[in-house]
C-alpha positions as CSV (number, residue, x, y, z in Angstrom):
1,X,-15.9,-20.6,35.9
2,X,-17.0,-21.3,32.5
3,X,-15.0,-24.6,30.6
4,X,-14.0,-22.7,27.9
5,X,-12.5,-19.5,29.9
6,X,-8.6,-19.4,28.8
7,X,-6.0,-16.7,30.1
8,X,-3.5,-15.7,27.0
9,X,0.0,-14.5,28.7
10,X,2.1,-12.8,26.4
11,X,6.0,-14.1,25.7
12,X,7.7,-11.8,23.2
13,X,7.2,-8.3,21.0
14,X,9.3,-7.7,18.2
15,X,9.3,-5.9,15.2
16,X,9.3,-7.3,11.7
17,X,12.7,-7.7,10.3
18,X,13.8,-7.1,6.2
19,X,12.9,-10.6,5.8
20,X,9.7,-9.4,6.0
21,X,10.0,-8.0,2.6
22,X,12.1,-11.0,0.9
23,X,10.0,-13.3,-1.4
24,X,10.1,-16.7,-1.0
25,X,11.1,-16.5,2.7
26,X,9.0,-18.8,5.3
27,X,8.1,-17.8,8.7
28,X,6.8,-20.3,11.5
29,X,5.0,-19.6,14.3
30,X,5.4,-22.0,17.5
31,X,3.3,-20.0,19.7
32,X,0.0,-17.9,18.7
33,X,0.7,-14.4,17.8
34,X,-0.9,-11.3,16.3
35,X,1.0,-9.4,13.5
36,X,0.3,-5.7,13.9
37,X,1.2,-4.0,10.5
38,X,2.2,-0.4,10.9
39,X,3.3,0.9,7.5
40,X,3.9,-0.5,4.0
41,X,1.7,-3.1,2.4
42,X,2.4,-7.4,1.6
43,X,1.1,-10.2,-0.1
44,X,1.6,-13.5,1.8
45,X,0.3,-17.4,1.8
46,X,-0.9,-18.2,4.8
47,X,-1.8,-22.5,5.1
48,X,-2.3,-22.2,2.0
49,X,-4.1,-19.1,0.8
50,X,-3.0,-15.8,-1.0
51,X,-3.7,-12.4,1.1
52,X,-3.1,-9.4,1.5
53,X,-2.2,-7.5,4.3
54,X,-1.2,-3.8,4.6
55,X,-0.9,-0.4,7.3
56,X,-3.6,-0.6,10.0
57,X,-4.2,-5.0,9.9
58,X,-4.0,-6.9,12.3
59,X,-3.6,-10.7,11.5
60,X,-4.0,-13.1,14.0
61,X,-1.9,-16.5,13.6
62,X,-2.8,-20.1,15.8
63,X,0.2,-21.9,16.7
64,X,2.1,-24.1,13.8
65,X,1.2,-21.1,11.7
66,X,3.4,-21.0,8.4
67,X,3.6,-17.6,6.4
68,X,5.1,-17.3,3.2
69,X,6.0,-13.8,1.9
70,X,5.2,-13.9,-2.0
71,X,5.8,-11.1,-4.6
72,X,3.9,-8.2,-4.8
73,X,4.6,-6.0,-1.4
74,X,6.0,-2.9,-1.1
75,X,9.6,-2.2,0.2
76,X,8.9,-0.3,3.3
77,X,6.8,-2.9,5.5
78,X,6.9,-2.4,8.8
79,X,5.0,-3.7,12.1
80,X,5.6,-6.0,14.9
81,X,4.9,-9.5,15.8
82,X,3.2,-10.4,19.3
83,X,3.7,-13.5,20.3
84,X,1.7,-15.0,23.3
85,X,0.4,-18.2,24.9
86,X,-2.6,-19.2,26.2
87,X,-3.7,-21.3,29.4
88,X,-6.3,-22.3,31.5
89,X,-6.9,-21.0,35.0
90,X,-7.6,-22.9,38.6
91,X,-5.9,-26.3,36.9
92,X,-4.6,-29.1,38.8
93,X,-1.7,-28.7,36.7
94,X,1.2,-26.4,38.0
95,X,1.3,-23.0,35.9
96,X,-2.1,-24.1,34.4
97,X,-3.3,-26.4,31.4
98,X,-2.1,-25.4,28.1
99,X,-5.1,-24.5,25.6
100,X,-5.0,-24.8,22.3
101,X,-5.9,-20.8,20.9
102,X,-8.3,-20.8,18.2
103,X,-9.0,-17.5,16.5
104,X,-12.5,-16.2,17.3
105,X,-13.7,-16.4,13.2
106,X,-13.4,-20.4,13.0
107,X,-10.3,-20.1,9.9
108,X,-6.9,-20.8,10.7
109,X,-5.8,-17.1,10.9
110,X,-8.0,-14.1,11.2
111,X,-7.4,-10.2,9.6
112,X,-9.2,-7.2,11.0
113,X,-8.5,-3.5,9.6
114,X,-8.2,-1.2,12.6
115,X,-9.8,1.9,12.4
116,X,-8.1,5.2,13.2
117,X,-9.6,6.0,16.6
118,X,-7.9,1.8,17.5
119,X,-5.0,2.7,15.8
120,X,-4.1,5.9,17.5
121,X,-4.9,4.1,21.0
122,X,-2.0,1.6,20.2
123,X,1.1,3.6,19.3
124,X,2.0,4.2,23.3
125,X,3.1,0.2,23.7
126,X,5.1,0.2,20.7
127,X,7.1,3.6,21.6
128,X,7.2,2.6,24.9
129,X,9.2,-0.7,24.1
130,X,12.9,0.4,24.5
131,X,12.2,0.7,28.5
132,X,14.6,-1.2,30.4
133,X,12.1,-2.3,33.6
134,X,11.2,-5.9,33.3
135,X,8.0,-5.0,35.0
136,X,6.3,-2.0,33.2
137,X,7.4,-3.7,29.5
138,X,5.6,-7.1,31.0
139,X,2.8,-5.3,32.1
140,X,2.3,-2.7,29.2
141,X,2.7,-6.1,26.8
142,X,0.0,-8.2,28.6
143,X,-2.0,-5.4,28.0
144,X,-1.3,-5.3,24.9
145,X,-2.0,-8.8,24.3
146,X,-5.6,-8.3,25.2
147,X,-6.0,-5.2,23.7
148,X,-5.3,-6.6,20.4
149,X,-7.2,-9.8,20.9
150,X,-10.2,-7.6,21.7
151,X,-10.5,-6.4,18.4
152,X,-10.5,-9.9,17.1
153,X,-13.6,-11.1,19.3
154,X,-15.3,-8.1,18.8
155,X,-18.5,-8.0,15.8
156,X,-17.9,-11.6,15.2
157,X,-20.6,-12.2,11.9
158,X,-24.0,-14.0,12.6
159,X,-23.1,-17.2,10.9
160,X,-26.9,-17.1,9.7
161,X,-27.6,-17.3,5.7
162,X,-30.1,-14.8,4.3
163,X,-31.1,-13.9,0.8
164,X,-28.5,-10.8,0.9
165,X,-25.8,-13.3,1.3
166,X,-27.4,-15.6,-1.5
167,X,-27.5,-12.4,-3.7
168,X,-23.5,-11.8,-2.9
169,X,-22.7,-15.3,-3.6
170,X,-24.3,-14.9,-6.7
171,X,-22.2,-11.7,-7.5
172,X,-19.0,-13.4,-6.8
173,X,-19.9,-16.1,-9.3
174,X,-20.3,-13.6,-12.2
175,X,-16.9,-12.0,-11.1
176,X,-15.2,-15.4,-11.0
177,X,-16.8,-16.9,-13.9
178,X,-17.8,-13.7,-16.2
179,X,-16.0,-15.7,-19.4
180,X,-18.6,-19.0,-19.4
181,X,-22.2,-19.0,-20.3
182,X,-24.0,-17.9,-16.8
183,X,-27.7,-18.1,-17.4
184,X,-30.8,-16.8,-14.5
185,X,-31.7,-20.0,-13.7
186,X,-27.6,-21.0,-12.7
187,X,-27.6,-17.7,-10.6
188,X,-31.2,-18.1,-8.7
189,X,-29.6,-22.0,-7.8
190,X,-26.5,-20.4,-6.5
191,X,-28.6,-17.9,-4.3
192,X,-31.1,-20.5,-3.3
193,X,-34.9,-18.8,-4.5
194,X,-36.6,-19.2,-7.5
195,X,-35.8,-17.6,-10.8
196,X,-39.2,-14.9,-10.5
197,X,-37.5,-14.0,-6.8
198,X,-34.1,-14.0,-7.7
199,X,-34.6,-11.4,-10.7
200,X,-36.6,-9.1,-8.1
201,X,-34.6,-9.0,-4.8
202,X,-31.3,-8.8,-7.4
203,X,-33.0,-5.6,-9.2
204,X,-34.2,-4.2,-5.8
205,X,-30.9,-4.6,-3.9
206,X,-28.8,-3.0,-6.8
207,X,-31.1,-0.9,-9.2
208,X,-30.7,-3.5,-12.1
209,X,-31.2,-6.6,-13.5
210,X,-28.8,-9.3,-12.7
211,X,-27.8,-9.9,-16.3
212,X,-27.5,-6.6,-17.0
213,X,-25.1,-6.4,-14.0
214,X,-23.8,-9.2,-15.8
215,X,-23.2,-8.0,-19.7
216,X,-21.7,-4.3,-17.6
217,X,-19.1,-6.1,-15.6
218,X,-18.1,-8.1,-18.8
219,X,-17.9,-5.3,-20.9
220,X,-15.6,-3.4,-17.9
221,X,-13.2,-6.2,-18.4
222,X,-13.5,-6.3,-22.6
223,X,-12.2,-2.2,-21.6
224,X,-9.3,-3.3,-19.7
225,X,-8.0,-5.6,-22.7
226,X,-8.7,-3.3,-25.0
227,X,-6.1,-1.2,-23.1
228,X,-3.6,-3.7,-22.1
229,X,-3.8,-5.6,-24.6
230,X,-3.6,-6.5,-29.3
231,X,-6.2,-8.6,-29.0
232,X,-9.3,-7.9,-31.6
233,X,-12.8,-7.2,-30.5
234,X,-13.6,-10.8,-31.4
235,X,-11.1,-12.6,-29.4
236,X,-12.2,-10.3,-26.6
237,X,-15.6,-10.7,-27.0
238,X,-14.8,-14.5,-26.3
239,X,-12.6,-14.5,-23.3
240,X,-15.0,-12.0,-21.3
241,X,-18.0,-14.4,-22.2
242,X,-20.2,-12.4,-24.7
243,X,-20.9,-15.6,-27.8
244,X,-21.9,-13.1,-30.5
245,X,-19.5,-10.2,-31.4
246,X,-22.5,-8.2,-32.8
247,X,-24.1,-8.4,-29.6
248,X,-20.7,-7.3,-27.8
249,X,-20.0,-4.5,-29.8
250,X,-24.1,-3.4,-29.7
251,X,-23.4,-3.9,-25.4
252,X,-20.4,-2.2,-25.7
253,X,-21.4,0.5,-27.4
254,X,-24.6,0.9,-25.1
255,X,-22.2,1.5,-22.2
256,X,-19.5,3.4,-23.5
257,X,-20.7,5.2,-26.2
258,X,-18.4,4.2,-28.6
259,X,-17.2,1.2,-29.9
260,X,-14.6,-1.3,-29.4
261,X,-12.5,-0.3,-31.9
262,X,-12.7,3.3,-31.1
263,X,-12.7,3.4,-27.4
264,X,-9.0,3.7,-26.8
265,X,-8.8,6.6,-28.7
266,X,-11.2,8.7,-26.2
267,X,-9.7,8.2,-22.7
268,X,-9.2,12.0,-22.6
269,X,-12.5,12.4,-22.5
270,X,-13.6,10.1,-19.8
271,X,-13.8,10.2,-16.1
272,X,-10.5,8.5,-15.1
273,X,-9.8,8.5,-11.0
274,X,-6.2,7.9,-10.0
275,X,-5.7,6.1,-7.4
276,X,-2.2,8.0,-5.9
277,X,-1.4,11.4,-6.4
278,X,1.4,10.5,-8.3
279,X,0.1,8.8,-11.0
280,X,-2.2,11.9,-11.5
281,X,0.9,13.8,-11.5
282,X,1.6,12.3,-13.9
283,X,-0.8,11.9,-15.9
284,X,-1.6,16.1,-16.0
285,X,2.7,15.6,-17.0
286,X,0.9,13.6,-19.9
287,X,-1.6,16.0,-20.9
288,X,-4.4,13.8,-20.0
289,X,-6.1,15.5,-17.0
290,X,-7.9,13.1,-14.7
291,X,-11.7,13.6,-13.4
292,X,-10.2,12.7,-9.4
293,X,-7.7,11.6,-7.3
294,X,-7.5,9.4,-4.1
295,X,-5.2,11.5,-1.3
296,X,-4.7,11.0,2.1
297,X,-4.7,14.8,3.3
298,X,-1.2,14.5,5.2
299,X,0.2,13.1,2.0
300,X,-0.5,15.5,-0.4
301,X,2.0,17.7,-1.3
302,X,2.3,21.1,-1.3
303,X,2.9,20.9,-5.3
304,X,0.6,18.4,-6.0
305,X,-2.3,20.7,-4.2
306,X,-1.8,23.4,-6.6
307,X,-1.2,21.8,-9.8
308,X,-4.7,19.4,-9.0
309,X,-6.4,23.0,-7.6
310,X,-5.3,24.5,-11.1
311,X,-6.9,21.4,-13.2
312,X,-9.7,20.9,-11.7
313,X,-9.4,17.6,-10.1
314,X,-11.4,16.7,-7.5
315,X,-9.7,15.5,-4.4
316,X,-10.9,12.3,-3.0
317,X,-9.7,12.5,0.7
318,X,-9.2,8.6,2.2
319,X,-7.3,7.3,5.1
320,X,-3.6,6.4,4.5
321,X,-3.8,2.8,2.8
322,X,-7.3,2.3,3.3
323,X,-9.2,3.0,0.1
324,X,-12.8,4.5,0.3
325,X,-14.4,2.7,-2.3
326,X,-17.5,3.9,-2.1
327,X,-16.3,7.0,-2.0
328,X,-14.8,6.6,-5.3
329,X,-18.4,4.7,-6.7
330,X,-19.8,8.1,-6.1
331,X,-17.9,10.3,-8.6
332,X,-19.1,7.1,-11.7
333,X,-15.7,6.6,-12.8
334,X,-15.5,5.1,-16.4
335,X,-11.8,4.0,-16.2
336,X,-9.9,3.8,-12.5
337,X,-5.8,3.7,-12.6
338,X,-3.8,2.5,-9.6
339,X,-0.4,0.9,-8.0
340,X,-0.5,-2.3,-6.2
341,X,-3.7,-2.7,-4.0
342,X,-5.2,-5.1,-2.4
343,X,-7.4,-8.1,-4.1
344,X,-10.7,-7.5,-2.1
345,X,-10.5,-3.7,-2.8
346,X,-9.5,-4.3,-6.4
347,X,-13.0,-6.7,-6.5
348,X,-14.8,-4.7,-5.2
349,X,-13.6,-1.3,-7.6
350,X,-14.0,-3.8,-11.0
351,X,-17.7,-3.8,-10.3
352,X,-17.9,-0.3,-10.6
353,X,-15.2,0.5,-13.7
354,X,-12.4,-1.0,-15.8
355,X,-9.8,-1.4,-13.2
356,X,-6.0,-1.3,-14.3
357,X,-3.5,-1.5,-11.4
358,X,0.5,-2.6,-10.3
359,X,1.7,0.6,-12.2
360,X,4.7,1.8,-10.9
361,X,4.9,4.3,-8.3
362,X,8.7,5.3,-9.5
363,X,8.6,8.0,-12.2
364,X,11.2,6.5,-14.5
365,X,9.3,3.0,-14.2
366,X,5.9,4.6,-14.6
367,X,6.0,7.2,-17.1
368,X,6.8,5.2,-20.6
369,X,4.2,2.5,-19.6
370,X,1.4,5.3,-18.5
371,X,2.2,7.1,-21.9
372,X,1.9,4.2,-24.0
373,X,-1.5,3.6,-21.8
374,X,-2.6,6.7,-22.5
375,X,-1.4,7.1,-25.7
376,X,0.6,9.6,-25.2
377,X,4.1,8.2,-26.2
378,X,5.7,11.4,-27.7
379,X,4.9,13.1,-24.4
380,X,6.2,10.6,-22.2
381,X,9.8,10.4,-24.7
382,X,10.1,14.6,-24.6
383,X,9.5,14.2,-20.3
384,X,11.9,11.6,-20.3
385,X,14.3,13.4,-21.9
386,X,13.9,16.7,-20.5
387,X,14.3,14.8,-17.1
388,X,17.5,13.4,-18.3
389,X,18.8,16.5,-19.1
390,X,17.9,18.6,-15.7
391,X,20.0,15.3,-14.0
392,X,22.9,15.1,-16.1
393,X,22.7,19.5,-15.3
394,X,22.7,18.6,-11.3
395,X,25.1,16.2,-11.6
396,X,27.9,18.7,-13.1
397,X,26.9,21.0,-10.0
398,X,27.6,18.3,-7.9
399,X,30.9,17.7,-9.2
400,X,33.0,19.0,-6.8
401,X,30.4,16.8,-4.0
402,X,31.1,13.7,-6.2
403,X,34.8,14.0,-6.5
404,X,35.6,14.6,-2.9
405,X,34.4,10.8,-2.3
406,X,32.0,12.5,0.3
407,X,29.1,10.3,1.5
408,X,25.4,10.8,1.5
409,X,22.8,9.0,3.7
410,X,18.7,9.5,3.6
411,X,18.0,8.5,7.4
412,X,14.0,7.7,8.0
413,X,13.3,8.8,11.4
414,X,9.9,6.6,12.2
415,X,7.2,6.2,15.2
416,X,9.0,3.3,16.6
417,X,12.5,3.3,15.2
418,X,14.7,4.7,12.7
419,X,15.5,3.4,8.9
420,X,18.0,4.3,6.4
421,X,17.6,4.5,2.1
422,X,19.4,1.2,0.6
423,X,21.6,1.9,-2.2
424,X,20.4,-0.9,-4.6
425,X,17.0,0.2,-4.6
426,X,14.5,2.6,-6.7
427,X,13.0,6.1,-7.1
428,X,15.2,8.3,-4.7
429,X,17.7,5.6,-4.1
430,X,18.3,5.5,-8.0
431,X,18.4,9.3,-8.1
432,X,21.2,9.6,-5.5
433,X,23.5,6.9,-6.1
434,X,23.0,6.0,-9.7
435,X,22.0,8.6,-11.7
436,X,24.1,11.5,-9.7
437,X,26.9,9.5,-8.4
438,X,26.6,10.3,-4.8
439,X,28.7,8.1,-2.5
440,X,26.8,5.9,0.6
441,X,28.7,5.1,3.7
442,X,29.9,1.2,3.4
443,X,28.5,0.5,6.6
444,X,25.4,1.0,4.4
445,X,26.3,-0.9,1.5
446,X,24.5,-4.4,2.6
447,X,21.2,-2.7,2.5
448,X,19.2,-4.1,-0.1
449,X,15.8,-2.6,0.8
450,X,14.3,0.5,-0.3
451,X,14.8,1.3,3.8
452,X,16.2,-0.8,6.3
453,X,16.2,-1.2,9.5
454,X,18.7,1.7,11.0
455,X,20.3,1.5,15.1
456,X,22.1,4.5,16.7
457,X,25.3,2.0,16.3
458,X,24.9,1.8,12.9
459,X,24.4,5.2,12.5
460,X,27.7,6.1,14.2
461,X,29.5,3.1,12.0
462,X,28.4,5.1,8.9
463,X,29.3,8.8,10.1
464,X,27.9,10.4,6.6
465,X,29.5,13.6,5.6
466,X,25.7,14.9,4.3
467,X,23.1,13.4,5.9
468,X,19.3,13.9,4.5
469,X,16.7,13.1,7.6
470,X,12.8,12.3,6.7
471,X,10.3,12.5,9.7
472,X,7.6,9.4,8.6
473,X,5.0,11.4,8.0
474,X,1.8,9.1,8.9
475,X,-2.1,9.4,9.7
476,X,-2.3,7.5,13.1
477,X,1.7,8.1,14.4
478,X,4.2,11.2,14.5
479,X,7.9,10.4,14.7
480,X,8.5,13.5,16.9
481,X,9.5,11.2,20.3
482,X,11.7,9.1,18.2
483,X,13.3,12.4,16.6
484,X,13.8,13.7,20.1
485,X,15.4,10.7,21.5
486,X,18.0,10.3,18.7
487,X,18.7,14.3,18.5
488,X,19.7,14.3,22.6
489,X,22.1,10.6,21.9
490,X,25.9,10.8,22.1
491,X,26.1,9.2,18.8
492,X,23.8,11.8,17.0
493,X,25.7,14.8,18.5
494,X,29.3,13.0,17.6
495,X,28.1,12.6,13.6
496,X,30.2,14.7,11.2
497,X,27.4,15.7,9.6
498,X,25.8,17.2,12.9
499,X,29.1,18.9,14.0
500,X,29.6,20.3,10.5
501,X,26.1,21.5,9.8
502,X,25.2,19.3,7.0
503,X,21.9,18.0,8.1
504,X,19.0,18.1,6.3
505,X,15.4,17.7,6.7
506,X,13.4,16.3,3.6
507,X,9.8,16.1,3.7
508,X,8.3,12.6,3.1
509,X,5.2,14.2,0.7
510,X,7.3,15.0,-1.5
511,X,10.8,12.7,-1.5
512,X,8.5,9.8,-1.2
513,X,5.3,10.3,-2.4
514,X,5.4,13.6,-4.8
515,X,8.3,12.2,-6.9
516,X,6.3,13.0,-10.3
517,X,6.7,14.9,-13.4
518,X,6.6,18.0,-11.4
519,X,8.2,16.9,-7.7
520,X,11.2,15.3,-9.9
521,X,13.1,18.6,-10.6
522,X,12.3,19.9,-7.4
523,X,13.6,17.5,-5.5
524,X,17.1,17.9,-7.6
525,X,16.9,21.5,-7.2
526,X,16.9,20.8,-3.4
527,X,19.7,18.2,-3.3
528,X,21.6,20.5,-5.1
529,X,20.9,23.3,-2.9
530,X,21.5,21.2,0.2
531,X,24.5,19.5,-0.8
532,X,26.2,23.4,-2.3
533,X,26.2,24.7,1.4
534,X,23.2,27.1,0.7
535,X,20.4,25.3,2.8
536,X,22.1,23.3,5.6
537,X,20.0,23.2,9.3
538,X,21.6,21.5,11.9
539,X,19.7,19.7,14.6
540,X,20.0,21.5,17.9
């Protein structure tokens, strides 16, 4: 047997807890582990460096591991920590020598997306979890253990330089240092040939010269803070490393087709790709009507379909958090708008387009902000308003709901577990218990997150008079054996809200991710319905 053959024997699965949302907390790992992220996305410092992590990753930690969670993340992070230890076999030591796990990429932690064929393969050890046999859950986790490990050894880079990689290094020096004075000569260094070379592999490789890829990826950024930003067409001429404001404007104008000064004014006639069907939403809300829009197919919803069918926007289908950038490259965007993503997939978008990002997926946080973007602040204050009004409307139909003290709970019903809607939190959350007064079990009042974790105990504790249930709908997972097992419980068929015929299934495309300028009123139209008597289904 070879010396460096180890066995890894796992020690504990569970899944991540609301900490896992909380910035600022610190988590330590004693033991290796591998962090399997189902649903959501984060930002965390791992020894050090920023990342970020989100559905689909699998992140592999050595022992002493420490993980901070920073800000950034979204609410509904979900996934499960495996936590193993390794040893080596046929020692003189009892139980085996204790080896020290290093993962397979030579860093200190390693990430690998999963692809969907992996993924699917790996949702039967989490469902499977709640079994009470010691032996099948050790077995199915061991198996686990190495199943997950295998994606990590598995197309390990040659560690080999070649002239593609000098070329990439030299790419990531522009993005990095676009503002300073970058000349040929600093770039050929940086890929290791001569000038001469450097200028032809770079134009061969990409279809232009490298300080014309140069002067377009500066002038991508001089769009951006033209957008976001006061400043003049000097002072941004400056920061995004052009010396000569005549020659930035002349560049500018060359790539755009207008100049600086003018350029915001013609958004509605570019090419803009939104990068959730929401913001498009949105945006059509606006009256700016943009070229495409990144969907996952079992996302979309039903509204959304029609209203982008009607406008004309091309449908850019992707996998659920894992965007298709060269997908998007292909349609030449000349301006792409998204939430949160992560930083390698936002690099890699800013060398195609201006690239502006973190907006708000909540409509009352994102629709001001957008309009003002967009210029379209008149538009934004008459949706606003109109909004108000259709709430203030549902609220008075409500009434008799609200004064009764009745409660109302939005119970998530996921592939390996169950979460409820926290009453401090935003977009549907705010709608229910803020802005229509509805009442949430106390049980449920300590829940600060957007969901939180949910047990069939603590659904009994909080008994809801009305009780709105989402099925997680998700790419690689259905929620169906987790629906099953809570409809046949004791604790499901004792609910008040079961007995009385006030359950009511919502439909996650559109509660969660069709809440936009033309979701919003539907969605009060069907809490109002559902919580008037007319639309009640109870579970069988």
């Amino acid at each position: 047997m070879a010396g460096n053959e180890w066995i890894a024997e796992w020690i504990l699965t569970e899944p991540l807890d609301n900490l896992w949302v909380v910035a600022g907390e610190v988590h330590y790992y004693r033991n290796p582990a591998l962090i399997f992220i189902t649903d959501g996305q984060s930002v965390w410092n791992i020894h050090g460096e920023k990342i970020q992590v989100s559905s689909g990753q699998l992140i592999a930690a050595e022992k002493d591991t420490v993980i901070k969670i920073m800000e950034g993340g979204t609410a509904d992070l979900t996934g499960w920590e495996i936590h193993f230890h390794t040893y080596k076999p046929f020692s003189s030591e009892e139980g085996g020598a204790d080896v020290d796990w290093k993962v397979p990429d030579g860093h200190t932690f390693q990430q690998v997306q999963l692809t969907g064929h992996a993924l699917a393969g790996l949702g039967h050890y989490f469902r499977d979890n709640g079994t009470q046999n010691f032996i099948p859950i050790r077995l199915s986790n061991q198996s686990l253990v190495y199943e997950l490990l295998k994606h990590l050894y598995r197309n390990q880079p040659d560690s080999g330089q070649t002239t593609g990689e000098g070329l990439l290094r030299s790419i990531t020096y522009m993005q990095e240092h676009y503002g300073e004075i970058i000349t040929r000569n600093q770039l050929a260094r940086i890929t290791g040939v001569s000038p001469w070379h450097y200028s032809r592999k770079f134009s061969e490789r990409y279809g232009i010269s490298p300080l014309s890829y140069l002067a377009q990826y500066r002038v991508y950024r001089a769009q951006e803070q033209l957008l976001l930003t006061r400043s003049t067409s000097q002072a941004i001429s400056g920061q995004v490393g052009f010396e000569d404001v005549h020659y930035f404007s002349r560049r500018f104008k060359q790539f755009t087709g207008v100049s600086p000064r003018n350029y915001a004014q013609t958004l509605n006639q570019r090419k803009i790709v939104a990068l959730a069907p929401l913001l498009a939403e949105t945006m059509i809300g606006l009256g700016v009507i943009p070229h495409a829009v990144v969907s996952s197919p079992v996302l979309l919803a039903e509204h959304q379909l029609e209203l982008f069918t009607a406008h004309g926007v091309e449908i850019l289908e992707t996998d659920q958090f894992n965007l298709d950038v060269e997908r998007i490259s292909q349609v030449q965007p000349e301006l792409i708008l998204g939430p949160f993503i992560t930083e390698d997939k936002k690099q890699k978008l800013r060398t195609i387009a201006p690239v502006i990002t973190d907006l708000q997926l909540d409509l009352e946080d994102l629709l001001i902000p957008l309009g003002t973007l967009l210029h379209k602040e008149k538009a934004a204050a008459g949706i606003s308003r109109a909004l108000a009004a259709r709430v203030n409307e549902a609220r008075n139909q409500l009434n008799p709901v609200i004064q009764s003290a009745a409660t109302v709970m939005v119970l998530r019903i996921e592939p390996f577990g169950y979460r409820y809607l926290g009453g401090r939190s935003n977009r549907i959350s705010r709608l229910l218990y803020d802005h229509l007064g509805l009442g949430l079990p106390e049980p449920l009042k300590a829940g600060e997150a957007w969901f939180n974790p949910c047990s069939a105990e603590l659904l009994s504790l909080a008994d809801p008079d009305y009780l709105f249930v989402e099925r997680r709908v998700m790419e690689h997972f259905d929620a169906e054996d987790s629906s099953r097992k809570l409809m046949e419980s004791s604790q499901w068929k004792n609910l008040k809200a079961a007995r009385n015929q006030q359950v009511f299934y919502i439909d996650t495309r559109l509660w969660v991710d069709g809440c936009g300028t033309s979701g919003y009123p539907v969605i009060l139209d069907q809490i109002v319905s559902f919580l008037s008597g007319s639309e009640a289904v109870c579970a069988q």
